[in-house]
N, C-alpha and C positions, 0 to 999 in steps of 0.2 A: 286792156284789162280782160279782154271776154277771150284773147285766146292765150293768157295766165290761166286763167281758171282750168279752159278747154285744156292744156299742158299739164296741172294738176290734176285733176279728175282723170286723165288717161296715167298718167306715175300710178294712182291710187287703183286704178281700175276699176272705176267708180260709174254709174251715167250721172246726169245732171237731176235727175229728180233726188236719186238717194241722197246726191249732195245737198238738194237746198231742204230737205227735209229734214238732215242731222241737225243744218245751220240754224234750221227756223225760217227760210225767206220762202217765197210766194214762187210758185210754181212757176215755172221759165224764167226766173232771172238772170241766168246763164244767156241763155238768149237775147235776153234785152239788157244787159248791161252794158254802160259805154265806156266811155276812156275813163272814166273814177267811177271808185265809191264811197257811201260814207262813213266815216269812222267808224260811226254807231254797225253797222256792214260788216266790216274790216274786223274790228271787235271780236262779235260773232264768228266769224271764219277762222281767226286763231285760236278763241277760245274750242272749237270744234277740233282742229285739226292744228296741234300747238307746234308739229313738228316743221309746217309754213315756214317759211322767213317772210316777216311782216314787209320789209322794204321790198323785198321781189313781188310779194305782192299789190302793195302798192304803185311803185314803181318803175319795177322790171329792174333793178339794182340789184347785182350779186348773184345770191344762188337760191333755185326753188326751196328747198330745204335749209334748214338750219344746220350749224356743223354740228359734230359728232360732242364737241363738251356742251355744247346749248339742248342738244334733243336728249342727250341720258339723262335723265333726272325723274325725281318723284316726289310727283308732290303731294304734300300734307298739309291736312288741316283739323290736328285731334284723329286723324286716323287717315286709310289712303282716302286720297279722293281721286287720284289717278295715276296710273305707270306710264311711260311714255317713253319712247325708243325705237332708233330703224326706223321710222315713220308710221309705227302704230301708238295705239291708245288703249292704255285696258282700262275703263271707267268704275264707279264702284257697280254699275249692273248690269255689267261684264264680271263683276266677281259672286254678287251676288246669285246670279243664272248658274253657275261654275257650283256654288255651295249647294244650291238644291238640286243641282242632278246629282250630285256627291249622296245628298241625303237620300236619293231616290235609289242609286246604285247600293246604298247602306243596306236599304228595306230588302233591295232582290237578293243581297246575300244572306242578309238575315232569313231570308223566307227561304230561299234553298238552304240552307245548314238546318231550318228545322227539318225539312221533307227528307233530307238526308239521315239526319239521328230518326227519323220516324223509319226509313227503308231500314238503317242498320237494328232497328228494334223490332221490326216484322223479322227479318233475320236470322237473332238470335232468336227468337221465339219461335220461329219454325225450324231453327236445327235441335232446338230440344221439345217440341213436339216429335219430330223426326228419333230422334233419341228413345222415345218410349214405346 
């Protein structure tokens, strides 16, 4: 089991803290885990990282990843709750993060288009002072 994971975590390019910190489990579990885990474990792991094939994980049956019709999908529930593909995961605060630097990019254009129409109004105002 513990060098399934260690073979996951290197595919992901991951270490072992960030993983059990997405997963929820207790710091070194990577380390001290032995030949199973428990469902309730197991659970948490796909639910993290849905692109897993559960049986490889368990195990060692098949292939680390799930195939290509199993990992494209999206799933919903009244709205996204998650994109998944290629072996990533866009979560909703992953989209969430995504809309407010959106908002934040909104502000800086807005705030330069004013300084700009203000520089183009100093402008004509000094080509017709100039003018007199």
């Amino acid at each position: 089991m513990k060098e399934r994971l260690i073979a996951f975590l290197s595919y992901l390019g991951i270490g072992q803290l960030k993983f059990e910190e997405k997963v929820g489990l207790s710091r070194g579990f990577v380390n001290k885990v032995g030949d199973s885990i428990t469902l309730n474990t197991a659970k948490k792991i796909i639910a993290a990282y849905p692109e897993l094939d559960k049986d490889w994980l368990i195990s060692g049956d098949g292939e680390m990843l799930k195939t290509n019709t199993q990992e494209n999908n999206v799933s919903t529930n009244g709205g996204i709750v998650g994109i998944q593909g290629n072996g990533h995961q866009i979560t909703n605060n992953d989209i969430a993060g995504i809309i407010e630097l959106q908002k934040g990019y909104q502000d800086m254009i807005k705030k330069s288009q004013e300084q700009i129409d203000k520089l183009i109004e100093i402008i004509k105002n000094y080509e017709s002072w100039k003018k007199e």
